[in-house]
C-alpha positions in Angstrom: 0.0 0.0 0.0 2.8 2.4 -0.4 1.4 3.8 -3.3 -1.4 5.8 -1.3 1.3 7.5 0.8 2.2 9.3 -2.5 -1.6 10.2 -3.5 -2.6 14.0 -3.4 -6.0 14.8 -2.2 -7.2 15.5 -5.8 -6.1 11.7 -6.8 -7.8 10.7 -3.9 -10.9 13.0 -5.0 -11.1 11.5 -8.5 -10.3 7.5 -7.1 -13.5 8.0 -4.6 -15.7 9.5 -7.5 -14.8 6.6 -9.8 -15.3 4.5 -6.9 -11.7 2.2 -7.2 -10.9 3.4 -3.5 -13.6 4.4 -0.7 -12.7 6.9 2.2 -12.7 4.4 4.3 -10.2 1.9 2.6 -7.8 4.9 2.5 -9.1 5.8 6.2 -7.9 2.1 7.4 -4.6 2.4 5.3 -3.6 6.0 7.2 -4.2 4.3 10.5 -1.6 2.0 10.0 0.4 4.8 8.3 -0.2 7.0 11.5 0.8 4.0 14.0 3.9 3.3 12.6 5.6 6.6 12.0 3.9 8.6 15.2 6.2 6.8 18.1 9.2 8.4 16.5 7.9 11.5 15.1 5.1 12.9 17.8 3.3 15.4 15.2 -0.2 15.0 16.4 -2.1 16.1 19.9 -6.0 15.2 20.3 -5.5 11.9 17.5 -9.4 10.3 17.5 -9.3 7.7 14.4 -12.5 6.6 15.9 -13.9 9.8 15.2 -12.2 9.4 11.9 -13.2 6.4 10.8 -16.8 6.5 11.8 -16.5 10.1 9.5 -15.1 7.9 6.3 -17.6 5.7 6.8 -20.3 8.4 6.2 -18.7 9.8 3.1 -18.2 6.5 1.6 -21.6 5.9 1.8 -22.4 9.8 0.0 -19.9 8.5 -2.5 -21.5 5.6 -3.4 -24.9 7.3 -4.0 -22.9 10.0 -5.8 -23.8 13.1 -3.9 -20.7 14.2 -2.2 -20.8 16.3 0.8 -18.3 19.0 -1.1 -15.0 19.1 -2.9 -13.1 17.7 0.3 -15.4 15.1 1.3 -13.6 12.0 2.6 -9.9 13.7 2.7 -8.7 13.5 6.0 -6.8 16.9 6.9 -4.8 17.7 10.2 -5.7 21.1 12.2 -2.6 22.8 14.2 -3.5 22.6 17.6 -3.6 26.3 18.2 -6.8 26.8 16.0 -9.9 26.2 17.6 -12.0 23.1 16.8 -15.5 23.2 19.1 -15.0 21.2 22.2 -11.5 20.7 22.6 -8.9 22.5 24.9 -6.2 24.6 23.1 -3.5 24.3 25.3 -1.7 26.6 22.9 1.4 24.3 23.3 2.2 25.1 27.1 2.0 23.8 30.3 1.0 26.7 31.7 -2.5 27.3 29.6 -5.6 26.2 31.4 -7.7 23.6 29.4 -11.1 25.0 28.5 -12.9 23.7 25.4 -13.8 25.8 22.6 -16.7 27.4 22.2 -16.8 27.1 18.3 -14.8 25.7 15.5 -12.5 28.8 14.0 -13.4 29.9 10.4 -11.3 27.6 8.3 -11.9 24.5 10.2 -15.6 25.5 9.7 -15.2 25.6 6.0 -13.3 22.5 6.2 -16.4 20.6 7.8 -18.7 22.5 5.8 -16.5 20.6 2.1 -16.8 17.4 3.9 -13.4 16.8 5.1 -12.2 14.6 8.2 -10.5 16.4 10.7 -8.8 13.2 13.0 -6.3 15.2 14.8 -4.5 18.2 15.8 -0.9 19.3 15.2 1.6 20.0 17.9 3.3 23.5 18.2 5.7 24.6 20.7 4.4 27.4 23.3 2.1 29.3 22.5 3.3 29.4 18.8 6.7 31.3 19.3 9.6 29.6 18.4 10.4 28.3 15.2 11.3 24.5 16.7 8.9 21.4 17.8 9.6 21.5 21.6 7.0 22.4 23.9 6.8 22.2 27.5 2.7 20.6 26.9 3.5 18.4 24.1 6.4 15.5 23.4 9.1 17.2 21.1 8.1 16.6 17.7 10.8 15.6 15.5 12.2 16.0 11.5 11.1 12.9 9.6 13.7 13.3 7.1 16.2 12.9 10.1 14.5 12.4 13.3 17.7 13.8 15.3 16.4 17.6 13.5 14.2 20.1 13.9 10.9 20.2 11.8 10.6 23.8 12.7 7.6 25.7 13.7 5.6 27.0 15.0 3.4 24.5 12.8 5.9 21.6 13.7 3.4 18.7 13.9 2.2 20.1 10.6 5.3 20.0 8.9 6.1 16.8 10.1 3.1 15.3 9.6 3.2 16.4 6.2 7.0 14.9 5.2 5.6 11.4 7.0 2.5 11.4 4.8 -0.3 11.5 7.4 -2.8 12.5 4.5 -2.3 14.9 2.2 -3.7 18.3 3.7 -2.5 20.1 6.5 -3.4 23.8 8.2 -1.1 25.7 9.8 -0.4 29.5 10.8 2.2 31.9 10.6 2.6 34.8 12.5 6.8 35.2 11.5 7.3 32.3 9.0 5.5 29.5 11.2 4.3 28.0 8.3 7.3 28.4 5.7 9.8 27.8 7.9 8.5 24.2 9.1 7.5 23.8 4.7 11.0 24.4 4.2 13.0 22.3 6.7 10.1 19.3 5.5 10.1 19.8 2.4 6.6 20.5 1.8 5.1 23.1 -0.2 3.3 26.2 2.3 1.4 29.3 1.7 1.0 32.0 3.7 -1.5 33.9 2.2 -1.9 38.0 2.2 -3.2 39.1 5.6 -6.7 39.0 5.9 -7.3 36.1 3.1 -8.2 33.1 4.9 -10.4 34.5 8.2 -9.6 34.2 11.4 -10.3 34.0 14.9 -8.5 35.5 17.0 -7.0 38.0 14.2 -4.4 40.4 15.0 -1.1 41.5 13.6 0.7 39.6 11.1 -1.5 36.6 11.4 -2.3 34.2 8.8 -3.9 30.8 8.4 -2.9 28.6 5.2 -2.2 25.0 3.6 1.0 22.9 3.8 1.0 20.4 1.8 3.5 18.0 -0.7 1.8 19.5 -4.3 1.3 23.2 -5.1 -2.6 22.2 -6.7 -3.4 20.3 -3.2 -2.7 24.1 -1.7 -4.5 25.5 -4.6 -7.5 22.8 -3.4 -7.6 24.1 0.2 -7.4 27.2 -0.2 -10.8 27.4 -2.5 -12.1 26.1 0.6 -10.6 28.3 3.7 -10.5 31.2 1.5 -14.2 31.9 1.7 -15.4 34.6 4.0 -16.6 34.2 7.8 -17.8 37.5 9.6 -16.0 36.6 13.1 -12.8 38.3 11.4 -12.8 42.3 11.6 -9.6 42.3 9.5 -10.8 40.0 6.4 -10.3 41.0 3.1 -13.7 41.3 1.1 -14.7 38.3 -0.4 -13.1 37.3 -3.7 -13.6 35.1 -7.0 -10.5 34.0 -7.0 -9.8 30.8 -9.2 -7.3 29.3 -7.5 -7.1 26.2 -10.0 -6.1 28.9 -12.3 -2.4 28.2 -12.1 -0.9 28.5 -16.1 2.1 31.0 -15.5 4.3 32.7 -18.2 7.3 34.0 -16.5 8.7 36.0 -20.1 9.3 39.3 -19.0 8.7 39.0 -15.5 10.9 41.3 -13.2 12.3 38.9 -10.4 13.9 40.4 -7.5 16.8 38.2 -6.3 17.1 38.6 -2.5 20.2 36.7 -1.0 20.8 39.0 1.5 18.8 39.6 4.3 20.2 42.8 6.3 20.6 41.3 9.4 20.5 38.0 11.3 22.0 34.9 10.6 24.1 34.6 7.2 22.8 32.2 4.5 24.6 28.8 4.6 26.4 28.0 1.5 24.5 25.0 0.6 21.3 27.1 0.8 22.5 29.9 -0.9 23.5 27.4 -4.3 20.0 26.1 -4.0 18.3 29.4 -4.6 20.9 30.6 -7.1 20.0 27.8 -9.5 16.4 28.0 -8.6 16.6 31.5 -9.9 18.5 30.4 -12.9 15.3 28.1 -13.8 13.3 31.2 -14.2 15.7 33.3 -15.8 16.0 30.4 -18.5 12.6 30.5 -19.2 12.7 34.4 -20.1 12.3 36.2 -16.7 14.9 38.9 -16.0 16.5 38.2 -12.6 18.0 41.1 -10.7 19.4 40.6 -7.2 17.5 43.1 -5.0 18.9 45.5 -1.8 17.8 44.1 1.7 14.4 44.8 3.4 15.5 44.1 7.0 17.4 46.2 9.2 18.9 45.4 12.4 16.3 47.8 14.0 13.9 46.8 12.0 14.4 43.2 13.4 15.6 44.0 16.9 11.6 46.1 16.7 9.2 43.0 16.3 11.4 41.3 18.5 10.5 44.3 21.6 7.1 44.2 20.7 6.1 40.6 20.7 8.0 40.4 24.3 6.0 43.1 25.9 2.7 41.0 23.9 4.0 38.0 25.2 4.7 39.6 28.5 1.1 41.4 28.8 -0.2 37.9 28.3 1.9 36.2 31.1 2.2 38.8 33.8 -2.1 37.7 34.9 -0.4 34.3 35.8 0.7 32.5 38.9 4.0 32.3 39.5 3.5 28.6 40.1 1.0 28.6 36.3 4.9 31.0 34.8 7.2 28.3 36.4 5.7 25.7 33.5 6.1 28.1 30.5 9.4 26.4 28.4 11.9 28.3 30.4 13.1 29.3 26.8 10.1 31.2 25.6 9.7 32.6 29.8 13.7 33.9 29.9 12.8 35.9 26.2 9.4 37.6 27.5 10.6 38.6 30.9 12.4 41.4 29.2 9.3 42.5 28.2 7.9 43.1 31.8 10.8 46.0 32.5 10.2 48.1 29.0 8.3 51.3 28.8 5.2 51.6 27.1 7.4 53.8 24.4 9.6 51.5 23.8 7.2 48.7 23.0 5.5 51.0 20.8 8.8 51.9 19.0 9.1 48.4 18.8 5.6 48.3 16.8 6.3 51.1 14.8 9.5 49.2 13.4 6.6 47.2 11.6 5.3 50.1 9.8 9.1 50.7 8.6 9.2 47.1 7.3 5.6 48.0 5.3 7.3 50.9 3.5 10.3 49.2 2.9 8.8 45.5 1.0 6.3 48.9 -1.0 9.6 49.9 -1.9 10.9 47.0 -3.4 8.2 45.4 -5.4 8.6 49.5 -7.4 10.8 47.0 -9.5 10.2 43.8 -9.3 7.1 42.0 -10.0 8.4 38.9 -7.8 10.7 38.4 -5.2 12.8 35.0 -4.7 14.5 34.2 -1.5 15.9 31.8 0.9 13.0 30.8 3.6 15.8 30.2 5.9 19.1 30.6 5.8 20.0 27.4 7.6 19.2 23.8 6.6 17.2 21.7 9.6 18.7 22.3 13.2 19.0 19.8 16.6 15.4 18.6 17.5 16.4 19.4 21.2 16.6 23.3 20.2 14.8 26.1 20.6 16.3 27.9 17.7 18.7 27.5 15.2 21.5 29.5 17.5 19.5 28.2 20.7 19.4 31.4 22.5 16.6 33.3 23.8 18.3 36.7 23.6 18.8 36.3 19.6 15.8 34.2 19.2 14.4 35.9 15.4 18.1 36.0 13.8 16.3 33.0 11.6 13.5 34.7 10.8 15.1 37.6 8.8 13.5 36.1 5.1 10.3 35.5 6.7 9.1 38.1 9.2 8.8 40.9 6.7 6.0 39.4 4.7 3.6 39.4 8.1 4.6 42.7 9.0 3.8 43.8 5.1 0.8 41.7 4.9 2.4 39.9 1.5 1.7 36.4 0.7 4.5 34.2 0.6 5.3 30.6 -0.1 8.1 27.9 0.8 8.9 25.5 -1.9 11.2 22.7 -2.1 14.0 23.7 -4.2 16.8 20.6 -2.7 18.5 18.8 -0.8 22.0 19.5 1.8 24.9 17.1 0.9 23.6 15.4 4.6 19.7 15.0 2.9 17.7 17.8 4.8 15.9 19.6 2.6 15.9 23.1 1.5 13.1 25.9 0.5 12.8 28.3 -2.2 10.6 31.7 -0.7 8.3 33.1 -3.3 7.0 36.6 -2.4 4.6 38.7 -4.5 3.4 42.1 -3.8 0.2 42.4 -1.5 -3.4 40.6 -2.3 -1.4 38.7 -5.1 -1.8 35.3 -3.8 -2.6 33.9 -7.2 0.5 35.2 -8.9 2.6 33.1 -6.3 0.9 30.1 -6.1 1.6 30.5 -10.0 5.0 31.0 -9.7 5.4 28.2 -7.7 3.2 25.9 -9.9 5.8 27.1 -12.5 8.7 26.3 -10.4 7.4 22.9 -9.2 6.2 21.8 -13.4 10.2 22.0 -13.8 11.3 20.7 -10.6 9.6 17.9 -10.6 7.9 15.7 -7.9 9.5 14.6 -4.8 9.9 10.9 -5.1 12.4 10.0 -1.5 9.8 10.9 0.8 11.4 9.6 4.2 10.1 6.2 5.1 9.2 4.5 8.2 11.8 2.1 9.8 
C-alpha cells in the first residue's frame, strides 16, 4: 500500500468518485500509516481515528450514492493545535494554559467541515506558537522525519512533520513570523501564507495568517478554495473574492524577479542554501524572466523592533499568571518575554512602529520587481532538542530575517522545495509577490514545481 502515501488529495478525490478506492479503505490504510511513523515522530495532539473512521464511513456511503458532501469530502486533513475546533482545549502548546474547550470551531476548520473533510487530529506547536522548533513544555518534542535527530521547525511543527511522514495529504497551519514556511521548508513540503486577511480568522491580530502545507502546489491550490471563503468573526478580512485558485498556467517571459540573498541582518545564508536558490533563480531566468538581485528589506532595528514588541505582547499575556502557572512556561520562551515586563510603554510601541518601517520598505521593493525569490531560511534543519537555530533566547528571530517581513507587510508568501543538503535535509525556495497577489505566487510556484519535478524519497518509516 505504499502507493497511497504518494496520492494528493485531488487523486484521492477522482479515485472516490470513480469508486476504485472508498474513504474508508484509505481511512484504514492511514491508521496503519499514523501508527507506525507517530512513536518516533510525535506530530499530532487530540488523535481520535475513531472519530475518523466512523466520519469515512459516512462519506463513503455519500460517495456511493454520488452526492458528495463537497469538494473535500472524505480527505482527512490535520488542524494545528492552536486553532480552535469546538469542544476541545487549546492548550496553545504550554504547560502553563488552562484547558477550557472551545466554544466554536474557528473559520477555516468550519469551511473544512462544511466541504466534507475529516478532521482526525490536531498538530503540535511549541508554546504558544513562538519559536520556530517542535519543543513544547505541553506536548512531546516533535521531530524531522527526514532525520529524526532535527528540527521540523515551527511554530506549525506537527504540521510540517506530519506532512513529510505522509499522514494524509492536507494540513493547516499558521504563521505569524514564517510559522508556516519555515516548518514547509525544513520538511520539504510546499506552504502558503496567504496576504493578511485572506483566509479568516479568529483571533485576528497583527501579522497573522492561516494557510495549507502540503507536498503539491494544486493540493494548496484545493484548500485554499475552501478556507478562502469569508466568515464574519474576522474584523480584518479581506472582502470576499472570485479567485480561481485552480487557475495556475504561469508565463514567466518578461517577468521582473527580485533576487534577495541578502537579508540585512541575522544569521548569514549557509552555503549549501545559498546554491539552491541561485540555480532556482537560474530556472526562471532560463525561461525568459529577468533576474535582478535586489537590496535588503531588514534592518537590524527593523528586526531588533518585532522582537521588543512581541515580548511586551507576550509579556502582557503572562504577567495575569501565577507564578507557580509561569514556572511551566518552556523556560526558553519565559527567559525571552521577561524582558518585556521592564520596558516602557514607548519602547514597545517603538518596537511596533519598526513594523510600519518594514511596510514601506517591502512597498519599496516590489517598485521593480514583479516577484521576489528568497531563501526561507538561511539554515538547513537544526538539533530537535533546540529552541532555535543558534538556541538562545536573547537572539531568538536572527532565523527569521526572510520570513518576518512578509507578516509585518501583509504579502503572501510561499516555501517550496527547491533541494537537498549534501547530509539530505531539505531546502526551501521563498516566493513573495506584492500584497493581495496570492494567485500570482501560487503561480510561480506551480511554474517552479512543473520544472522541478515531484519529490519521489519521501522519508520512510523504519
Amino acid at each position: 500500500m505504499t502507493e497511497l502515501a504518494s496520492l494528493s488529495a485531488l487523486a484521492l478525490i477522482a479515485l472516490f468518485k470513480k469508486k476504485s478506492l472508498s474513504p474508508v479503505e484509505y481511512f484504514d490504510w492511514l491508521g496503519q500509516h499514523v501508527a507506525a511513523w507517530e512513536p518516533s515522530v510525535q506530530a499530532l495532539y487530540l488523535y481520535r481515528p475513531e472519530v475518523g473512521r466512523a466520519e469515512a464511513e459516512a462519506s463513503a456511503a455519500r460517495w456511493s450514492k454520488g452526492v458528495p458532501k463537497g469538494p473535500l469530502d472524505g480527505i482527512p486533513v490535520t488542524v494545528k493545535e492552536i486553532i480552535a475546533t469546538a469542544g476541545d482545549p487549546i492548550p496553545f502548546g504550554s504547560a502553563a494554559t488552562q484547558l477550557v474547550p472551545a466554544a466554536d470551531d474557528a473559520p477555516s476548520v468550519k469551511r473544512l467541515r462544511e466541504d466534507g473533510a475529516i478532521i482526525f487530529a490536531k498538530t503540535t506547536c511549541p508554546d504558544y506558537g513562538m519559536l520556530s522548533s517542535g519543543i513544547s513544555s505541553f506536548h512531546p518534542t516533535t521531530r524531522n522525519p527526514w532525520d529524526l535527530s532535527k528540527n521540523p521547525g515551527g511554530s506549525s511543527s506537527g504540521a510540517g512533520a506530519a506532512g513529510a511522514a505522509g499522514y494524509g495529504p492536507l494540513h493547516l497551519g499558521t504563521d505569524i513570523g514564517g510559522s508556516i514556511r519555515l516548518p514547509a521548508a525544513w520538511c520539504a513540503l510546499f506552504g502558503l501564507k496567504p496576504s493578511f486577511g485572506r483566509v479568516p480568522l479568529d483571533p485576528f491580530y497583527l501579522g497573522r495568517a492561516a494557510g495549507p502545507m502540503t507536498r503539491t502546489v494544486d493540493d494548496a491550490a484545493l484548500m485554499m478554495a475552501t478556507i478562502s471563503r469569508f466568515d464574519p468573526r474576522d474584523g480584518m478580512s479581506l472582502p470576499p473574492a472570485s479567485i480561481d485558485w485552480f487557475d495556475l498556467a504561469a508565463d514567466v517571459k518578461n517577468l521582473r524577479i527580485g533576487l534577495l540573498l541578502d537579508a540585512g541582518c541575522g544569521m548569514p545564508v549557509e552555503r549549501e542554501v545559498r546554491e539552491a536558490i541561485v540555480a532556482a533563480a537560474k530556472v526562471f531566468e532560463q525561461a525568459g524572466a529577468t533576474i535582478v538581485e535586489v537590496r535588503p528589506v531588514m534592518t537590524r532595528e527593523m528586526l531588533d523592533g518585532v522582537d521588543t514588541f512581541f515580548r511586551a505582547r507576550s509579556w502582557a499575556d503572562f504577567e495575569s499568571y501565577t507564578p507557580q502557572a509561569r514556572a511551566k512556561i518552556l523556560p526558553y520562551i519565559l527567559t525571552w518575554a521577561e524582558k518585556g515586563a521592564k520596558m516602557s510603554a514607548a519602547a514597545a510601541i517603538r518596537g511596533y512602529n519598526q513594523t510600519n518601517e518594514i511596510r514601506k520598505s517591502a512597498a519599496r521593493l516590489f517598485q521593480s520587481a514583479d516577484i521576489v525569490l528568497s531563501p526561507t531560511a538561511p539554515v538547513a534543519a537544526f538539533p530537535a532538542e533546540w529552541p532555535s537555530p543558534l538556541n538562545d533566547p536573547e537572539r531568538p528571530f536572527e532565523h527569521i530575517v526572510f520570513t518576518v517581513p512578509w507578516n509585518m507587510a501583509e504579502n503572501p508568501a510561499a516555501s517550496i522545495n527547491c533541494g537537498f543538503t549534501q547530509a539530505g535535509m531539505p531546502i526551501g525556495l521563498q516566493i513573495i509577490g506584492p500584497r493581495f497577489s496570492d494567485l500570482a505566487v501560487m503561480r510561480m510556484a506551480k511554474f517552479y514545481e512543473s520544472l522541478r519535478g515531484p519529490i519521489t524519497n519521501w522519508p520512510q518509516v523504519t
